[in-house]
C-alpha positions as CSV (number, residue, x, y, z in Angstrom):
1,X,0.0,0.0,0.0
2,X,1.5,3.2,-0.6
3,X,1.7,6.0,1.2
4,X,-1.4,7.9,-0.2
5,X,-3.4,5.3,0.4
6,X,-2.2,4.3,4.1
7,X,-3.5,8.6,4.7
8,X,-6.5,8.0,3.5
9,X,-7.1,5.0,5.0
10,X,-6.4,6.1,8.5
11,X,-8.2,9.2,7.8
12,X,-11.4,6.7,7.1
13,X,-10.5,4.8,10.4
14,X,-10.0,8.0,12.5
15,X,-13.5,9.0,11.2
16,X,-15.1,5.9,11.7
17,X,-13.8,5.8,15.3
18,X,-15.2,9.8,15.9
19,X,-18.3,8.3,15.0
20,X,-18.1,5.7,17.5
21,X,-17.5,8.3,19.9
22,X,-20.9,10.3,19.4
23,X,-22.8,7.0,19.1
24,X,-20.9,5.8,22.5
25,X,-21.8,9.6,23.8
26,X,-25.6,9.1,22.7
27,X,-25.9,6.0,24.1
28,X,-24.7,7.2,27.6
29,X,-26.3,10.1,27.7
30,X,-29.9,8.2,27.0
31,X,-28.3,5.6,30.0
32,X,-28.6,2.4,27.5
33,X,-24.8,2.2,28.3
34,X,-22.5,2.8,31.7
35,X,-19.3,5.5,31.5
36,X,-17.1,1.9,31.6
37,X,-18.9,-0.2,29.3
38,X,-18.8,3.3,26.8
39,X,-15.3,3.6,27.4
40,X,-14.0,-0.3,26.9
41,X,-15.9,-0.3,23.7
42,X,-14.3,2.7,22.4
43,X,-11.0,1.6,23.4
44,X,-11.6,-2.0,21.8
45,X,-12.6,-0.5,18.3
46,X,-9.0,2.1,18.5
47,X,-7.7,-1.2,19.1
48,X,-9.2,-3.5,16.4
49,X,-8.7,0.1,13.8
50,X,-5.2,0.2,14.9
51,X,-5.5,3.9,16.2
52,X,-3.6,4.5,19.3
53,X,-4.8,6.5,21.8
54,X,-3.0,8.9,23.8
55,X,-4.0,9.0,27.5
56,X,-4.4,12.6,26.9
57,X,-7.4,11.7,24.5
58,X,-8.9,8.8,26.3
59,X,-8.9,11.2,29.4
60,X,-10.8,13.6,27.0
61,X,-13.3,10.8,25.4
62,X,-13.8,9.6,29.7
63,X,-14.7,13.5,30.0
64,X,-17.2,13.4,27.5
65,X,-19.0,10.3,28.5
66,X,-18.9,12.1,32.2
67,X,-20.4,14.7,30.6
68,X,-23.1,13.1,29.1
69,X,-24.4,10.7,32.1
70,X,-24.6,14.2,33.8
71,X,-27.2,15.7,31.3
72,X,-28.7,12.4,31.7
73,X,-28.8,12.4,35.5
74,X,-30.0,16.1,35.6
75,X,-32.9,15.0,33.2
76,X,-33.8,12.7,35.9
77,X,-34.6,9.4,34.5
């Protein structure tokens, strides 16, 4: 594979993986999923895309999962 097409492929997988993350975020902020259950998946498809994932970022992903269980909390159901 050359090197235009290892970009655009990891630019694909990147994508896919941000839209993992607002699924995951969805789901916890409707309460289908818990913050650790949201968090191993996530971390299991960077894995399986072979995207690795700073602590900085997952500390940032756990933030937003936080984030959302809060609205859902507040909403009180």
């Amino acid at each position: 594979m050359d090197r235009n097409q290892r970009e655009a492929a990891n630019s694909v997988d990147r994508m896919l993986l941000e839209n993992v993350l607002a699924i995951l975020i969805h789901e916890v902020g409707n309460g289908a999923i818990s913050l650790q259950g949201a968090t191993d998946i996530y971390q299991s498809i960077a894995r399986d895309l072979r995207i690795p994932v700073a602590p900085e970022e997952l500390s940032a992903v756990g933030n937003q999962f936080q984030a959302a269980e809060k609205s859902y909390l507040a909403l009180g159901r």
